[in-house]
N, C-alpha and C positions, 0 to 999 in steps of 0.2 A: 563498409556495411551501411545500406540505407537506413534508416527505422519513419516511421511515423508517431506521433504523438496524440493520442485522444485526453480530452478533461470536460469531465460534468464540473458545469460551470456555475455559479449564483450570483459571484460578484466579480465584475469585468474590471473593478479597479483593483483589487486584488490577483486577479489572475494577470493585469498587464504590471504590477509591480513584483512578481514572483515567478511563477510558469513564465508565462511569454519573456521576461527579462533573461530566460537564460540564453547563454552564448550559441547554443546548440539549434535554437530557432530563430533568434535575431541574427545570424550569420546567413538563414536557410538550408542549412543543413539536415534539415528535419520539420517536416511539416505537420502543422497545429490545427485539430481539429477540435473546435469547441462547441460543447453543445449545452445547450441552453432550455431549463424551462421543462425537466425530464423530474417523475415523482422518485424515482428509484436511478442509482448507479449503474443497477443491471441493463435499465432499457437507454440511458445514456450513452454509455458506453457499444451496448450493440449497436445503436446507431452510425458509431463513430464507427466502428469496426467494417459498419457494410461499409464504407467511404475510404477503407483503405484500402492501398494495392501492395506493399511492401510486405513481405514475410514475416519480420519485426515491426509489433507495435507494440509500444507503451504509452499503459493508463497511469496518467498520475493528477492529483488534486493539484488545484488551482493555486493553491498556496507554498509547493512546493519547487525549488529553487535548483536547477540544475547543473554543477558549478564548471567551468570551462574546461575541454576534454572527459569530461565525463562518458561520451560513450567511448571512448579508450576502454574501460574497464569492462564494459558491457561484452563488447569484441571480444575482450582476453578471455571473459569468463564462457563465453560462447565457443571460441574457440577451444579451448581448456575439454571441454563437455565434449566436444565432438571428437577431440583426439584423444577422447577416454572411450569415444563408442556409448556415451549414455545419452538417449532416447527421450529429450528433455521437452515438457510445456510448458513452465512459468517458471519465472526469476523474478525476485525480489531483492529489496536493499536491506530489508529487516522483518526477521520471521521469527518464528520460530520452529526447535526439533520434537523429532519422536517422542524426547527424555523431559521434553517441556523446559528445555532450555534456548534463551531467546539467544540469536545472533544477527550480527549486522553493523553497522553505523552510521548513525543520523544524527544530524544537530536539531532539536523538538524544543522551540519557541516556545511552549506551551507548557515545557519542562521547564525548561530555563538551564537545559544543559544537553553535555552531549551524551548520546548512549553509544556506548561502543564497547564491543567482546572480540576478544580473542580466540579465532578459531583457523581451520584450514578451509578456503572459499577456490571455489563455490562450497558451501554448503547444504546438503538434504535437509528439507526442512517440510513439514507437516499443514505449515501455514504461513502465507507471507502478510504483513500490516500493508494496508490500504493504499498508502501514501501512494505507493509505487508499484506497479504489475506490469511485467513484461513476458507479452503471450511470444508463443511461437504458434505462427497458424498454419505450419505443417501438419501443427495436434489434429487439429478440426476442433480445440476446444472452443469454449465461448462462455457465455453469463447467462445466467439463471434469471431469465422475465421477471418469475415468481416470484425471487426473492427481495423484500418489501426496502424501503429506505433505502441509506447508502451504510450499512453498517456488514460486517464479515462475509464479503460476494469476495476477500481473500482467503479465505479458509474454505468458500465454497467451491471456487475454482481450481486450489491444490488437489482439494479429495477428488475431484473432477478428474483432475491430468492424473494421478494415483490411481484412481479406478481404471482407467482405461490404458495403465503400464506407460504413464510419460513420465517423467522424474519433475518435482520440483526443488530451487536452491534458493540459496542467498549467496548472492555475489558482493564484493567490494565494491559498492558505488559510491561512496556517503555523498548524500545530499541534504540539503538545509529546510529543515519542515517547518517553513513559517506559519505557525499556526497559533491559535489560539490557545489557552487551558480550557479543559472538560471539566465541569463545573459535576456534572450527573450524567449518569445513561441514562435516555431519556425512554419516553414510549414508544419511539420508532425502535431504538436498539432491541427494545424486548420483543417488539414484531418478528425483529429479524432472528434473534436469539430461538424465540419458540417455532421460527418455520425451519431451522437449521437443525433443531428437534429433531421436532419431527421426520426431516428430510433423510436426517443421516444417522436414526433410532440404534441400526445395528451394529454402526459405530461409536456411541458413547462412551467417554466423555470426549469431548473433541479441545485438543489444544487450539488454542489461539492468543494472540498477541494481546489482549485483554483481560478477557476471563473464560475459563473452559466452559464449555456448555455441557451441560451435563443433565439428565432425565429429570428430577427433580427443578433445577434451576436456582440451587441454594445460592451458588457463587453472584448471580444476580441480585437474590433480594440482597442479600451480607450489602453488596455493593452502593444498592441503594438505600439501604437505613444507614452507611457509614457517611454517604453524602447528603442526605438527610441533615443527622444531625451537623455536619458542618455548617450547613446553611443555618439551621437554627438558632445557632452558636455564633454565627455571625464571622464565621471563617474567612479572611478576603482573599483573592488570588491576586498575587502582585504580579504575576510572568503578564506578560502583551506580548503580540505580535511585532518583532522586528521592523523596522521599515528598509531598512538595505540588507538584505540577505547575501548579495552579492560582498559585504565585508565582512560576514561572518564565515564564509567560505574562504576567502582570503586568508583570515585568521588563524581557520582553523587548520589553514596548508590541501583545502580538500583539490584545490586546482589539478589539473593533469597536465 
């Protein structure tokens, strides 16, 4: 199986100690398209998409670590899907379902731990997290211009392949989310919250791997008066970004 690899990019020293560090593009097994210098995820990414030629492409953030044979599992789950006869646009490594229950497995830098659930994968899921989107572009889907910053263009993209009868999962991939801790949603998140609104009104409340979105928007402010008062309070965040993801992988046995 070929794939391609696209990432909206900001910092090149981070995407060459993370992304580009994995096995999967340092071998050339898979070709890295990065783009640079994009306001929104959406228009990044389309970018990267006109520029691919492979059937499989996966979006994933600069910060995240792909650990070796990892698309082993993508294959199994791909294949799995097709000799079920289900009619699939996006895979994910961690989403969420219908029931608003999350699944997946990722090791989250920014947690300072792993998340991992117990389920039967691929799994149906309603919304996949950001980290990581793997289109299938027999869909003919793609990303929403409109949709502002780089915040839930995965949740946008599920209802997407859902509306138009593709299935979306979460497969077994676990990979390592070198990333930072979120301190706040900030003002870009709420752009993207209220155009998700509005977008997808007649589907409220919409699960997502953060906070539902919902016609009011209650779960947003709760959010931010709860990070509010940490900051005021003078809360610290001890987690930092790792600097060798590739031994946390190791570690955690994620290898294939």
């Amino acid at each position: 199986m070929r794939i391609e690899i696209v990432a909206a990019v900001n910092d090149e020293h981070i995407l060459s100690e993370n992304l580009a560090s994995s096995p999967l593009i340092q071998e050339g097994r898979a070709r890295l398209h990065v783009e640079l210098g994009f306001p929104s995820a959406s228009l990044a990414y389309l970018s990267g998409l006109e520029k691919c030629t492979e059937q499989i492409v996966v979006f994933a953030h600069q910060d995240v670590y792909l650990p070796a044979g990892w698309e082993k599992g993508l294959e199994q789950a791909i294949e799995t899907l097709n000799s079920r006869g289900e009619k699939w646009g996006v895979l994910g490594v961690f989403g969420v379902d219908l029931g608003g229950e999350c699944c997946g497995q990722v090791w989250s830098s920014g947690l300072n731990q792993e998340l991992v659930f117990s389920v039967e994968y691929p799994h149906p899921v309603v919304s996949v997290d950001e980290l990581l989107i793997v289109l299938n572009r027999k869909s003919g889907l793609t990303f929403d211009t409109n949709l502002p910053a780089f915040h839930l263009y995965g949740t946008d993209i599920v209802l997407s392949a859902l509306q138009n009868d593709y299935g979306a999962f979460v497969f077994r991939g676990p990979v390592v989310h070198n990333s930072n801790p979120v301190r706040y949603l900030d003002a870009s998140y709420q752009q993207a919250y209220q155009y998700m609104a509005r977008k997808w009104h007649s589907q409220l409340p919409l699960q997502t791997c953060v906070l539902p979105v919902t016609k009011n928007g209650f779960p947003l402010y709760i959010s931010r008066i709860k990070s509010l008062k940490k900051i005021i309070f003078g809360q610290k965040l001890k987690q930092q970004r790792k600097l060798n993801p590739a031994q946390i992988s190791r570690k955690l046995q994620y290898e294939n």
